[in-house]
N, CA, C, O and CB atoms as a CASP TS submission, in Angstrom:
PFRMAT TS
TARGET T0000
AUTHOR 0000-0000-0000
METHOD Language model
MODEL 1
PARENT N/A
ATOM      1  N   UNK     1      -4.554  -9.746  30.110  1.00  0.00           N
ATOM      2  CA  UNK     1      -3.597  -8.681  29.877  1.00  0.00           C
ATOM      3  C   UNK     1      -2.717  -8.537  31.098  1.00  0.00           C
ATOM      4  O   UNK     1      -3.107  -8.189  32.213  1.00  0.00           O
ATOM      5  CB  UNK     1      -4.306  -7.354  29.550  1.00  0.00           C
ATOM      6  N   UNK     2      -1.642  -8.807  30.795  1.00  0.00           N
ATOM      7  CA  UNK     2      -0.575  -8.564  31.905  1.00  0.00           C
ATOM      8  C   UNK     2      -0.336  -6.780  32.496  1.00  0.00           C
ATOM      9  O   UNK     2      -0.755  -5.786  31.903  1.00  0.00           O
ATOM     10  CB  UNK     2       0.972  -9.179  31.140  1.00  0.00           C
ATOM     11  N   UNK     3       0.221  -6.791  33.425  1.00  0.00           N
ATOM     12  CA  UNK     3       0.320  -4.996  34.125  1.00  0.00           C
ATOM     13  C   UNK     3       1.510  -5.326  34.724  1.00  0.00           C
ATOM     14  O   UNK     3       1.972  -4.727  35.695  1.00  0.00           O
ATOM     15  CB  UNK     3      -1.028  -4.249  35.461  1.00  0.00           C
ATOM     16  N   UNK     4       2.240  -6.675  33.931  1.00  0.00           N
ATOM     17  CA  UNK     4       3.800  -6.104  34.659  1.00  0.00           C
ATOM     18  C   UNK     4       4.740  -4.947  33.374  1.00  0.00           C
ATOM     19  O   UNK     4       4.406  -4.643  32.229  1.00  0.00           O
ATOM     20  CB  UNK     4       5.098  -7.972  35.030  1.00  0.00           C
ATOM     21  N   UNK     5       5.490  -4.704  33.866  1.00  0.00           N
ATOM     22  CA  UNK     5       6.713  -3.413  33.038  1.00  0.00           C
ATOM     23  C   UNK     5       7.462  -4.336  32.195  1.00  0.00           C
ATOM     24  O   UNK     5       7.852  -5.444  32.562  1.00  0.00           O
ATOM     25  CB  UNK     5       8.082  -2.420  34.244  1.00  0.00           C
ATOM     26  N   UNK     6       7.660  -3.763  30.925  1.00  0.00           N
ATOM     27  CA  UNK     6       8.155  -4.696  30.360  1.00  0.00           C
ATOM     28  C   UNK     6       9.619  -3.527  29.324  1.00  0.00           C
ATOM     29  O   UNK     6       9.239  -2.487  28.785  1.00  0.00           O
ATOM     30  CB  UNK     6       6.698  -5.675  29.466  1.00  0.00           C
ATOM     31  N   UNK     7      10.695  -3.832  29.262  1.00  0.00           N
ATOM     32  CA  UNK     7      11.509  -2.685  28.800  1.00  0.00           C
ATOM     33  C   UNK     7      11.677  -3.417  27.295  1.00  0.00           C
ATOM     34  O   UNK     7      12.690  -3.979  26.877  1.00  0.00           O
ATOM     35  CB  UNK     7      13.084  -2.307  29.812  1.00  0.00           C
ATOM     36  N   UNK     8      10.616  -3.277  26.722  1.00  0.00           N
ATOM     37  CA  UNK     8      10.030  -3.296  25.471  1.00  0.00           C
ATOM     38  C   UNK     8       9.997  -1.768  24.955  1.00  0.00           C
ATOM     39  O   UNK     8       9.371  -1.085  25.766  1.00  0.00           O
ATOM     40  CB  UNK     8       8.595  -3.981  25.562  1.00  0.00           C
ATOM     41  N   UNK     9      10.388  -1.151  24.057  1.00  0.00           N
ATOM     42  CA  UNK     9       9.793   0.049  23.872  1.00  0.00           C
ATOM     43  C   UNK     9       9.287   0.099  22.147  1.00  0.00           C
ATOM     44  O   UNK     9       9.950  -0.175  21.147  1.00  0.00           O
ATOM     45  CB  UNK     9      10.929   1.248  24.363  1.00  0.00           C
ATOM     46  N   UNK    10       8.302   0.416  22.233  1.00  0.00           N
ATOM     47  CA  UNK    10       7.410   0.808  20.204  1.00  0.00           C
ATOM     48  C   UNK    10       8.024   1.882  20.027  1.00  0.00           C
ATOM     49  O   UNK    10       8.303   2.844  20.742  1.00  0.00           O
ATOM     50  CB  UNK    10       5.341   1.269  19.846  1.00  0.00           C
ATOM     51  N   UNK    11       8.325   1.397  18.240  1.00  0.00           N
ATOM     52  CA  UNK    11       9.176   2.400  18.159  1.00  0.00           C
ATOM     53  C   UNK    11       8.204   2.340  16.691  1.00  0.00           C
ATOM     54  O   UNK    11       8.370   1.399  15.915  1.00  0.00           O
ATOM     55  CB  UNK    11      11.047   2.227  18.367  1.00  0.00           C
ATOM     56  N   UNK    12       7.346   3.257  16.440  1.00  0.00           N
ATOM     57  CA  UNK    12       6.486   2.601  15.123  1.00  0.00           C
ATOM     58  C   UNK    12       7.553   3.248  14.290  1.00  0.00           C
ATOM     59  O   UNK    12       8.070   2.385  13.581  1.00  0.00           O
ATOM     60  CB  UNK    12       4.605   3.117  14.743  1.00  0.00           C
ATOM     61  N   UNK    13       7.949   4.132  14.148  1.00  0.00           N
ATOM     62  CA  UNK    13       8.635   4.482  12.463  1.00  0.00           C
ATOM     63  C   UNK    13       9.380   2.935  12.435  1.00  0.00           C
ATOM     64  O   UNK    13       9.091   2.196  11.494  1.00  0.00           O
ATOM     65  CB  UNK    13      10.145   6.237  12.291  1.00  0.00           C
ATOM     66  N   UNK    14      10.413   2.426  13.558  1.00  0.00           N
ATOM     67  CA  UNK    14      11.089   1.401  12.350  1.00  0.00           C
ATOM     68  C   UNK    14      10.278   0.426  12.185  1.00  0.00           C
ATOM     69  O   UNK    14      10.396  -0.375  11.257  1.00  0.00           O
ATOM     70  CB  UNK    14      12.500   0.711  12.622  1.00  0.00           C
ATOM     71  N   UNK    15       9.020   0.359  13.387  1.00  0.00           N
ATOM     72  CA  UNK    15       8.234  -0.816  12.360  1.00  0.00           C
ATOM     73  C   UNK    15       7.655  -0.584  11.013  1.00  0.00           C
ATOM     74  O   UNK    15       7.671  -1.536  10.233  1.00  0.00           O
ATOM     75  CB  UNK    15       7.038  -1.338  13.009  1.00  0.00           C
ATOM     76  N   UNK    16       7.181   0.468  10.656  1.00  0.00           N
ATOM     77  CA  UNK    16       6.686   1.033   9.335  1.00  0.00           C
ATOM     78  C   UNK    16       7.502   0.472   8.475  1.00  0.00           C
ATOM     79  O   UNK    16       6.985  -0.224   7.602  1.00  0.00           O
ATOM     80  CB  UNK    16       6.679   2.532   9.156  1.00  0.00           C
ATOM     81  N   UNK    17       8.891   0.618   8.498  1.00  0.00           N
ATOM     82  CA  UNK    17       9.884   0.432   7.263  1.00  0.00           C
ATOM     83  C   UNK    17      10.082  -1.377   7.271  1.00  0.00           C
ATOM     84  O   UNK    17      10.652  -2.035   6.401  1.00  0.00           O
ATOM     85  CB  UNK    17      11.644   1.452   7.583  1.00  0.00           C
ATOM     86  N   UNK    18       9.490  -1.845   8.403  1.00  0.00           N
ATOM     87  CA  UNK    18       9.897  -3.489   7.986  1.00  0.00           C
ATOM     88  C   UNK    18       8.247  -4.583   7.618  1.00  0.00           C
ATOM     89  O   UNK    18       7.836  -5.735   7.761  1.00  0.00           O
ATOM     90  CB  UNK    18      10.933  -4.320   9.789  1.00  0.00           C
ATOM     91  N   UNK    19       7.731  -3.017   6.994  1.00  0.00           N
ATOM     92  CA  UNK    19       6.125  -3.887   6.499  1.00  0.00           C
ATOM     93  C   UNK    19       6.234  -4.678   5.159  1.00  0.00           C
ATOM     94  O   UNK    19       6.950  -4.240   4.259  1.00  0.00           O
ATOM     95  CB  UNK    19       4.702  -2.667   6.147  1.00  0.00           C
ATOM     96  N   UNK    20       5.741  -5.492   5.058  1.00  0.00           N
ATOM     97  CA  UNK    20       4.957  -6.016   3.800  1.00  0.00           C
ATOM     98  C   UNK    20       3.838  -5.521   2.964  1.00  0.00           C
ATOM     99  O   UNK    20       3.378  -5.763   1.849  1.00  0.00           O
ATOM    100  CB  UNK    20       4.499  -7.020   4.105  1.00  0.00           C
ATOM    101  N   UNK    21       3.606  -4.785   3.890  1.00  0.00           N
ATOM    102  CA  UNK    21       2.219  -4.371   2.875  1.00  0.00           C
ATOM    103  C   UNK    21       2.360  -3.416   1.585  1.00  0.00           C
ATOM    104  O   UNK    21       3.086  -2.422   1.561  1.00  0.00           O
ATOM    105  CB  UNK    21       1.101  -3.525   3.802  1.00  0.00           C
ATOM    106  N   UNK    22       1.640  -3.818   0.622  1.00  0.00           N
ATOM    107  CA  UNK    22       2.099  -3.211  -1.079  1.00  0.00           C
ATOM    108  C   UNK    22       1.916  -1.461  -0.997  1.00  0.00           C
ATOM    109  O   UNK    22       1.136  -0.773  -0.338  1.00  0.00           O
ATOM    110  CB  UNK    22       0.694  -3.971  -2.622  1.00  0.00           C
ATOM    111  N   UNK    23       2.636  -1.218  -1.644  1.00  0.00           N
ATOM    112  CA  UNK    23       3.135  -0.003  -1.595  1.00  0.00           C
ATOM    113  C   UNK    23       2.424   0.601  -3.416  1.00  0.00           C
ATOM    114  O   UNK    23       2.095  -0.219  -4.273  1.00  0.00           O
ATOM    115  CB  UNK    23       5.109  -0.149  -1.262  1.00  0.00           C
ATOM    116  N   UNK    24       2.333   2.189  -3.631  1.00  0.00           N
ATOM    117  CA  UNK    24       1.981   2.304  -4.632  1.00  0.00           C
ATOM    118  C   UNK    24       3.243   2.556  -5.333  1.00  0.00           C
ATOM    119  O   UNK    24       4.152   3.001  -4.633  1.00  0.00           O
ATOM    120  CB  UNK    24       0.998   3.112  -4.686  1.00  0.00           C
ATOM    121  N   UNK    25       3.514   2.334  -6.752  1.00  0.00           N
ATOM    122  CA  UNK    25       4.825   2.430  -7.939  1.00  0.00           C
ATOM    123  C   UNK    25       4.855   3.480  -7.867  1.00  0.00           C
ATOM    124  O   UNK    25       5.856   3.649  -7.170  1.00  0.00           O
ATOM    125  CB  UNK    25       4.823   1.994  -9.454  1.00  0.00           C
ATOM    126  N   UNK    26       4.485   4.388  -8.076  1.00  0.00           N
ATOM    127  CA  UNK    26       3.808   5.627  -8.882  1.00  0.00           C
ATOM    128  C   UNK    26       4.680   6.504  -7.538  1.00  0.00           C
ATOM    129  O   UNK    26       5.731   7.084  -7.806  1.00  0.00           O
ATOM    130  CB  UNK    26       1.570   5.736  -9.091  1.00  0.00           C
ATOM    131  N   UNK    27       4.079   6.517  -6.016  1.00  0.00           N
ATOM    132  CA  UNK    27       4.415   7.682  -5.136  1.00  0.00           C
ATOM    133  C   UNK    27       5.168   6.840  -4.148  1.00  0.00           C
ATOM    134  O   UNK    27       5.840   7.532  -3.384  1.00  0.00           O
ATOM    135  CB  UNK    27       3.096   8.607  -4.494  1.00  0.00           C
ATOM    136  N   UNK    28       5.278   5.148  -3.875  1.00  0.00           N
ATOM    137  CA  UNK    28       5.590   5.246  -2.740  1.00  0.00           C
ATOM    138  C   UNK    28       4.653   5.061  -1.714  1.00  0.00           C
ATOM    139  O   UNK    28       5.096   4.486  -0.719  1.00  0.00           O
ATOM    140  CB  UNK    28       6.093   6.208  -2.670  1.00  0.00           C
ATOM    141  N   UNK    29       3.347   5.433  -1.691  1.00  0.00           N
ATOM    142  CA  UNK    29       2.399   5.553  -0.305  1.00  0.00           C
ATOM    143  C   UNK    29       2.337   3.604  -0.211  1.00  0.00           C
ATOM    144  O   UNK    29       2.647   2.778  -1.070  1.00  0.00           O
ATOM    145  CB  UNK    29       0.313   6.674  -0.648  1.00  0.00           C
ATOM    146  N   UNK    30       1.709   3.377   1.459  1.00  0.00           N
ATOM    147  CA  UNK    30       1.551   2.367   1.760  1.00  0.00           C
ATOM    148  C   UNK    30       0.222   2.575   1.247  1.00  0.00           C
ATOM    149  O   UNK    30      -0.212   3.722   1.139  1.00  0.00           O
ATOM    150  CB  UNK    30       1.915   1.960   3.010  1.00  0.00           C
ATOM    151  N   UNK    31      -0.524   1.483   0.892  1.00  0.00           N
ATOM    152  CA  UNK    31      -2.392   0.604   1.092  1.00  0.00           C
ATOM    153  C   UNK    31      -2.337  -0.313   1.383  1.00  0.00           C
ATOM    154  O   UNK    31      -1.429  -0.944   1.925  1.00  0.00           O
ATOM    155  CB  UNK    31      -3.440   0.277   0.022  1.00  0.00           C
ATOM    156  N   UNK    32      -3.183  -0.540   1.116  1.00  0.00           N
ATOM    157  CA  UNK    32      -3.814  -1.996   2.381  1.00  0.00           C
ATOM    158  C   UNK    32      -3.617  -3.262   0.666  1.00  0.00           C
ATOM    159  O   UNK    32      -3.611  -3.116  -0.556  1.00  0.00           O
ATOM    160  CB  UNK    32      -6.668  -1.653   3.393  1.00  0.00           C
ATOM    161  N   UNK    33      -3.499  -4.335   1.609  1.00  0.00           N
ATOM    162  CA  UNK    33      -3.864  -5.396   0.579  1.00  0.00           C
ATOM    163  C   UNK    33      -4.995  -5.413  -0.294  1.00  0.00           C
ATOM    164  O   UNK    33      -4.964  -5.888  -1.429  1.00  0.00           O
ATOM    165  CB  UNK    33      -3.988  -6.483   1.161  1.00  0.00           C
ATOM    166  N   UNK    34      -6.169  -4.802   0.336  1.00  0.00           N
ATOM    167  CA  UNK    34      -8.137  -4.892  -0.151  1.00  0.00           C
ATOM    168  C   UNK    34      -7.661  -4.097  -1.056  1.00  0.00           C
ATOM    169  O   UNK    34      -7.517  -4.664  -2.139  1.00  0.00           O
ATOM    170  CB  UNK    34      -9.785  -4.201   0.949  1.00  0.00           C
ATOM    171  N   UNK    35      -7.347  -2.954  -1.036  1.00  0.00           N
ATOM    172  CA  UNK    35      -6.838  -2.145  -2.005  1.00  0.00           C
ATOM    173  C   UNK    35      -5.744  -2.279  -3.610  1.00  0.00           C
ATOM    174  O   UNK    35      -5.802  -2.069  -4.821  1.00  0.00           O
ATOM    175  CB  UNK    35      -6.309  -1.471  -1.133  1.00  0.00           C
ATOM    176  N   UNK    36      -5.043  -2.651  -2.807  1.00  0.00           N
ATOM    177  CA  UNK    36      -4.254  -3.428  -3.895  1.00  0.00           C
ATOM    178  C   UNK    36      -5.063  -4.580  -4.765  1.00  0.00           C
ATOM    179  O   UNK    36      -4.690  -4.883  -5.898  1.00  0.00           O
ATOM    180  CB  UNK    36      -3.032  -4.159  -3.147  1.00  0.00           C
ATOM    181  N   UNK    37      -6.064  -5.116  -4.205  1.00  0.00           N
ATOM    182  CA  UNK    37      -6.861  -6.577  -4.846  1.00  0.00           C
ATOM    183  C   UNK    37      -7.623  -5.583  -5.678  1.00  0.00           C
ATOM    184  O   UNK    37      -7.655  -5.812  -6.887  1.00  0.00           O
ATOM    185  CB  UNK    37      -7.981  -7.844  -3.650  1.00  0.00           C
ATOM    186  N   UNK    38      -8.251  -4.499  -5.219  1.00  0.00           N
ATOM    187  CA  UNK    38      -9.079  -3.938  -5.915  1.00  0.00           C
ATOM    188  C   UNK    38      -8.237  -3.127  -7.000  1.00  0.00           C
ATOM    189  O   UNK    38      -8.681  -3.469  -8.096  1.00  0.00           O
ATOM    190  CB  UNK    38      -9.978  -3.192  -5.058  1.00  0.00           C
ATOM    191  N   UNK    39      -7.466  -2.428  -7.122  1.00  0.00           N
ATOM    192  CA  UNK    39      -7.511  -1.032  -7.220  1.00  0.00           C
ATOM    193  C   UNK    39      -5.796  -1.649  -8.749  1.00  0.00           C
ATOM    194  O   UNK    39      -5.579  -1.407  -9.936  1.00  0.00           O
ATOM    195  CB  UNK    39      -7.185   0.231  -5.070  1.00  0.00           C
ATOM    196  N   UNK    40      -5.265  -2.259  -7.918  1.00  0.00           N
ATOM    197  CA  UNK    40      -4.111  -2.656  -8.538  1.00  0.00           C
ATOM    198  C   UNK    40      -4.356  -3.397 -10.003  1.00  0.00           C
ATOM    199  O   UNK    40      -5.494  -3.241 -10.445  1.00  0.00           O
ATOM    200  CB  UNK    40      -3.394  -3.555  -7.543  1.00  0.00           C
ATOM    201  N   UNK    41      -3.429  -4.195 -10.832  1.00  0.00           N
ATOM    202  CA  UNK    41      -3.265  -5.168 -11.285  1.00  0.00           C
ATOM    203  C   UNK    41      -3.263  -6.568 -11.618  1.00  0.00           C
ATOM    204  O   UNK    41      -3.105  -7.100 -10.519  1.00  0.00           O
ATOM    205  CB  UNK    41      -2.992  -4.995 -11.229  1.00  0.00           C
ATOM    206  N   UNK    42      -3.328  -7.311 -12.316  1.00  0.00           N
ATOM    207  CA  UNK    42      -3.499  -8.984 -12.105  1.00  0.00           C
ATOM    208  C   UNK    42      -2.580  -9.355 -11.299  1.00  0.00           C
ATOM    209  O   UNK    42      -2.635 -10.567 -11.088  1.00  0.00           O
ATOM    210  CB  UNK    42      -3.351  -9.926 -13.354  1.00  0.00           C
ATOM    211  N   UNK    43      -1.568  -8.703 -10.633  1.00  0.00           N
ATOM    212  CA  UNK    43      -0.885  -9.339 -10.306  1.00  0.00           C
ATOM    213  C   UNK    43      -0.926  -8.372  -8.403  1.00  0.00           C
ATOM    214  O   UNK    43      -0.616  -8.832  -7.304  1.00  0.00           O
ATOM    215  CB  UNK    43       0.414  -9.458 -11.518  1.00  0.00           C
ATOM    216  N   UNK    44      -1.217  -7.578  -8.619  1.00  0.00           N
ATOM    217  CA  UNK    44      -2.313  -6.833  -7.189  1.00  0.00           C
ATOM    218  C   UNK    44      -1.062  -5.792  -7.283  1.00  0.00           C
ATOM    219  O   UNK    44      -0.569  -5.770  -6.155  1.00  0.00           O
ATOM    220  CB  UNK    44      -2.705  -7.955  -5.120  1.00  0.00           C
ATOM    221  N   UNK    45      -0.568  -5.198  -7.873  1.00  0.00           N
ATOM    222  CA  UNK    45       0.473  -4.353  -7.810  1.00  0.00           C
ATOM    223  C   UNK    45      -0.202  -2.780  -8.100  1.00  0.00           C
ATOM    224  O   UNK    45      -0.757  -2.510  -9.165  1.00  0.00           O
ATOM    225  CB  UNK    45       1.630  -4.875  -8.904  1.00  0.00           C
ATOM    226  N   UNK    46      -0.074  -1.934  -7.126  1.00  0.00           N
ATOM    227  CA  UNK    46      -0.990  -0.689  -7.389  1.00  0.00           C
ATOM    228  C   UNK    46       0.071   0.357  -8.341  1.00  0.00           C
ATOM    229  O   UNK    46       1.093   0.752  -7.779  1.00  0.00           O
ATOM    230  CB  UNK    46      -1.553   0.123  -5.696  1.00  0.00           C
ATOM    231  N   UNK    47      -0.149   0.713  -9.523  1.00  0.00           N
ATOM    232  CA  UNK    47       0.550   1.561 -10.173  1.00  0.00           C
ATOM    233  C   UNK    47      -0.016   3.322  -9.792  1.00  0.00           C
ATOM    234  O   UNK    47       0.488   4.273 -10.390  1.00  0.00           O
ATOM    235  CB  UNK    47       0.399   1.031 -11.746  1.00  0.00           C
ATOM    236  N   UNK    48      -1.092   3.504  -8.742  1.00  0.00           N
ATOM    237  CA  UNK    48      -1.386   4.311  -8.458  1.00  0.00           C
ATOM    238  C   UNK    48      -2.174   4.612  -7.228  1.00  0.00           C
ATOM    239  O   UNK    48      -2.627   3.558  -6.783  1.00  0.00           O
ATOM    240  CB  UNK    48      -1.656   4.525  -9.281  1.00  0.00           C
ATOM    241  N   UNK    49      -2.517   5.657  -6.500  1.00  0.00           N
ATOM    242  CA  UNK    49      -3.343   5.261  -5.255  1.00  0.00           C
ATOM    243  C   UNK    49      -4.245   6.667  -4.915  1.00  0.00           C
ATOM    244  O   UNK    49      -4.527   7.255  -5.959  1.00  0.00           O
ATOM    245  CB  UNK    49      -2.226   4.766  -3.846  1.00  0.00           C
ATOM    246  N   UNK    50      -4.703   7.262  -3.828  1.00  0.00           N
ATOM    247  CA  UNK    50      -5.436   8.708  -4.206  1.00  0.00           C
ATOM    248  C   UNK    50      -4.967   9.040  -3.726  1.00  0.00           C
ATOM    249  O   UNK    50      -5.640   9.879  -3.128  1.00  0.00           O
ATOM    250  CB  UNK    50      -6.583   9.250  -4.145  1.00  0.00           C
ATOM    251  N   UNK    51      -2.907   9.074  -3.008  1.00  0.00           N
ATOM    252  CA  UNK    51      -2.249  10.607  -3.152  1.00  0.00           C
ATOM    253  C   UNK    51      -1.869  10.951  -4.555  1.00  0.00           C
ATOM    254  O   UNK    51      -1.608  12.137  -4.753  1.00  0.00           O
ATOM    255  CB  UNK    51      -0.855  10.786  -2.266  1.00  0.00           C
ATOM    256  N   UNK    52      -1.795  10.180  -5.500  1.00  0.00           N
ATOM    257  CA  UNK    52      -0.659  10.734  -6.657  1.00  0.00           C
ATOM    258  C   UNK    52      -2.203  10.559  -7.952  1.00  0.00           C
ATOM    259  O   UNK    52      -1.950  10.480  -9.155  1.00  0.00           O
ATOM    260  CB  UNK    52       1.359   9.245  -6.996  1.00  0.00           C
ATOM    261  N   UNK    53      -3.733  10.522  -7.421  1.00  0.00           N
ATOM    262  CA  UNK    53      -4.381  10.035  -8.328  1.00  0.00           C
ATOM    263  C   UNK    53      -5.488  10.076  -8.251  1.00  0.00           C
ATOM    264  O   UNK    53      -5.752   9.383  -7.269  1.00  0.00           O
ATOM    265  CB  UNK    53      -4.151   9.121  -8.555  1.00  0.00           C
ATOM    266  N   UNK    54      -6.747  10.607  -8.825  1.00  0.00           N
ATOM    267  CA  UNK    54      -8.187   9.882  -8.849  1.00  0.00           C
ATOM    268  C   UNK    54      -8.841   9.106  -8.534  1.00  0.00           C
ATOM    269  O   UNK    54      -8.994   8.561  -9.627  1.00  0.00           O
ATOM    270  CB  UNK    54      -8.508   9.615  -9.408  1.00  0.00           C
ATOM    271  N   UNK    55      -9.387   8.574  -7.904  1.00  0.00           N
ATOM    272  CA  UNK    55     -10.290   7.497  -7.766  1.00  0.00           C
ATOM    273  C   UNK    55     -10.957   6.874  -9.417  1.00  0.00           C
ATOM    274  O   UNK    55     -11.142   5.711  -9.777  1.00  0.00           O
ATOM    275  CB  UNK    55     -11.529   8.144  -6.703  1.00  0.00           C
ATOM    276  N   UNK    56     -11.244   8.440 -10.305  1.00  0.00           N
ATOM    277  CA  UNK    56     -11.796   7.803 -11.947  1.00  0.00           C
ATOM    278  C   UNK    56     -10.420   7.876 -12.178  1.00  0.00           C
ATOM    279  O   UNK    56     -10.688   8.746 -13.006  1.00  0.00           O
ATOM    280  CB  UNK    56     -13.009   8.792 -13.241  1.00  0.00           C
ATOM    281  N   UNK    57      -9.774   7.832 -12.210  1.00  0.00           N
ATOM    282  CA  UNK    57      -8.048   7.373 -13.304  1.00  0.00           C
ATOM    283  C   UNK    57      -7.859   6.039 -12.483  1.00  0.00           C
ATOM    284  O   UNK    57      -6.999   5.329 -13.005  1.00  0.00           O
ATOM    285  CB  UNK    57      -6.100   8.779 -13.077  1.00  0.00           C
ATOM    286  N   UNK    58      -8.263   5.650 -11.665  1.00  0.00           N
ATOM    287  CA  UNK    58      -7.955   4.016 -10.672  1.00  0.00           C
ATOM    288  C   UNK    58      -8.392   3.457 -11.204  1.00  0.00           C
ATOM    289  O   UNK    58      -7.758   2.694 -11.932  1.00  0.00           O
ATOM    290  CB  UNK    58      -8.373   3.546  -9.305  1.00  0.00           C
ATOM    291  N   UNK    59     -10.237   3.476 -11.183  1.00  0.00           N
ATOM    292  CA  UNK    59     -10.892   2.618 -11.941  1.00  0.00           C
ATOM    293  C   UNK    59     -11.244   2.570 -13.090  1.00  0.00           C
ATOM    294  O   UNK    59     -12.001   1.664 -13.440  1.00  0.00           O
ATOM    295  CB  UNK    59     -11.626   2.439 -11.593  1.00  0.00           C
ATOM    296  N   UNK    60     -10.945   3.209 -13.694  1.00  0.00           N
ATOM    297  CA  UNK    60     -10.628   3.112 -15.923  1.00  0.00           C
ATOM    298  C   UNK    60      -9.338   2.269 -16.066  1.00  0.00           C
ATOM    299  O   UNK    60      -9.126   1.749 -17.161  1.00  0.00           O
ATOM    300  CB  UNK    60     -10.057   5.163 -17.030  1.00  0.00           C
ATOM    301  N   UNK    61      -8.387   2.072 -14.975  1.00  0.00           N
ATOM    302  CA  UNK    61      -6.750   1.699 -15.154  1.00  0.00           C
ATOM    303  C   UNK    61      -6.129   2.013 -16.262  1.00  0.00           C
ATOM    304  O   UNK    61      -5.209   1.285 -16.638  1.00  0.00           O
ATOM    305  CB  UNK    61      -6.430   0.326 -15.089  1.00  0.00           C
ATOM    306  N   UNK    62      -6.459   3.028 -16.929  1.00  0.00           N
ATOM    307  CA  UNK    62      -5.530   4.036 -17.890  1.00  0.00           C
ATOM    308  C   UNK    62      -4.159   4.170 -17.922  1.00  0.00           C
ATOM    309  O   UNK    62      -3.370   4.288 -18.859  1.00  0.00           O
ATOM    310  CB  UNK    62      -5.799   5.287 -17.685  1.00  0.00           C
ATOM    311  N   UNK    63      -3.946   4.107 -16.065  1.00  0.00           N
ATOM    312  CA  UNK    63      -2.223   4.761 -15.916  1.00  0.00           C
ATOM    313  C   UNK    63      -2.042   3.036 -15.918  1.00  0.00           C
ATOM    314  O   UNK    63      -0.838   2.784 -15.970  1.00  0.00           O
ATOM    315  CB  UNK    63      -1.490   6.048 -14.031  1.00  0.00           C
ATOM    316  N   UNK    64      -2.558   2.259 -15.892  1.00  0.00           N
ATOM    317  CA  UNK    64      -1.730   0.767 -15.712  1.00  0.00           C
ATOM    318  C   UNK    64      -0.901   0.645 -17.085  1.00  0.00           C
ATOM    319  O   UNK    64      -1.494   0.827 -18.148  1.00  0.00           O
ATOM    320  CB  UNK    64      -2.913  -0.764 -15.529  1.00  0.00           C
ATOM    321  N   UNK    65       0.794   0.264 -17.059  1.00  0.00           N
ATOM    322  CA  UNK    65       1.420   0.041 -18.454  1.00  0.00           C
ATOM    323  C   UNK    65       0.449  -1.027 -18.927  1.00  0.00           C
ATOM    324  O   UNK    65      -0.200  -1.768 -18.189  1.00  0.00           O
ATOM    325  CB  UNK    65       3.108  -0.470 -18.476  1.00  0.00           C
ATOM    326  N   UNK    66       0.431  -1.003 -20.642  1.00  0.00           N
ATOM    327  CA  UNK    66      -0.135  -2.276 -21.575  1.00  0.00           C
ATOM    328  C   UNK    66       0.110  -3.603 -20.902  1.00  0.00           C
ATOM    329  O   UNK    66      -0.648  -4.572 -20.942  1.00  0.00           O
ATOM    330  CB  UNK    66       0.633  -2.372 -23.088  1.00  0.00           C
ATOM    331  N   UNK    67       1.577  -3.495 -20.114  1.00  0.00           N
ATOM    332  CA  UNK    67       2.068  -5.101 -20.189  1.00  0.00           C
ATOM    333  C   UNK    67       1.492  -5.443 -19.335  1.00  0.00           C
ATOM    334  O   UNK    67       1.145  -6.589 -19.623  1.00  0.00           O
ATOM    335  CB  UNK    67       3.472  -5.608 -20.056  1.00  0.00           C
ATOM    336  N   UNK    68       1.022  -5.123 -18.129  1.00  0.00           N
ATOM    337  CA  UNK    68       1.029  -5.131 -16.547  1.00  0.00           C
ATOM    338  C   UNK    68      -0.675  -5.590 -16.330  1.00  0.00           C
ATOM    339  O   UNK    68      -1.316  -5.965 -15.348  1.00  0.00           O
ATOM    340  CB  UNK    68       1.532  -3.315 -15.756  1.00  0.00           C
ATOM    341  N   UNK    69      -0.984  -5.377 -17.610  1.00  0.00           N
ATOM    342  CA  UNK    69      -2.861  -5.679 -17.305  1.00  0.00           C
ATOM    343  C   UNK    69      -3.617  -6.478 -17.896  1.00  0.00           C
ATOM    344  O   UNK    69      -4.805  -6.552 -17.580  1.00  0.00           O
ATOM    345  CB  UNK    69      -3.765  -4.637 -17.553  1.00  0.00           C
TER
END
């Protein structure tokens, strides 16, 4: 680990906005990929997550559209 100064500065909000990581349809919130594998679609797309949702409405996938599953 280096201890020289470096005029680097973190700026996390704009890193937040240049993530990849899957997002829920439904609200918007970020999750994690594990989540999305689990929780999402065949295609890992989360139509819901536990701000806008249940944990039992996740795993019944009720709110998933017909086409999407």
């Amino acid at each position: 680990m280096s201890t020289e100064p470096t005029d680097a500065k973190w700026t996390p909000m704009a890193a937040q906005k240049q993530t990849t990581a899957p997002r829920c349809v439904n609200c918007g919130n970020q999750v994690t990929r594990q989540f999305a594998r689990v929780f999402g679609d065949n295609r890992d797309v989360v139509h819901a997550c536990p701000e806008c949702s249940t944990y039992r409405e996740m795993k019944t996938s009720d709110f998933i559209p017909e086409e999407a599953r």
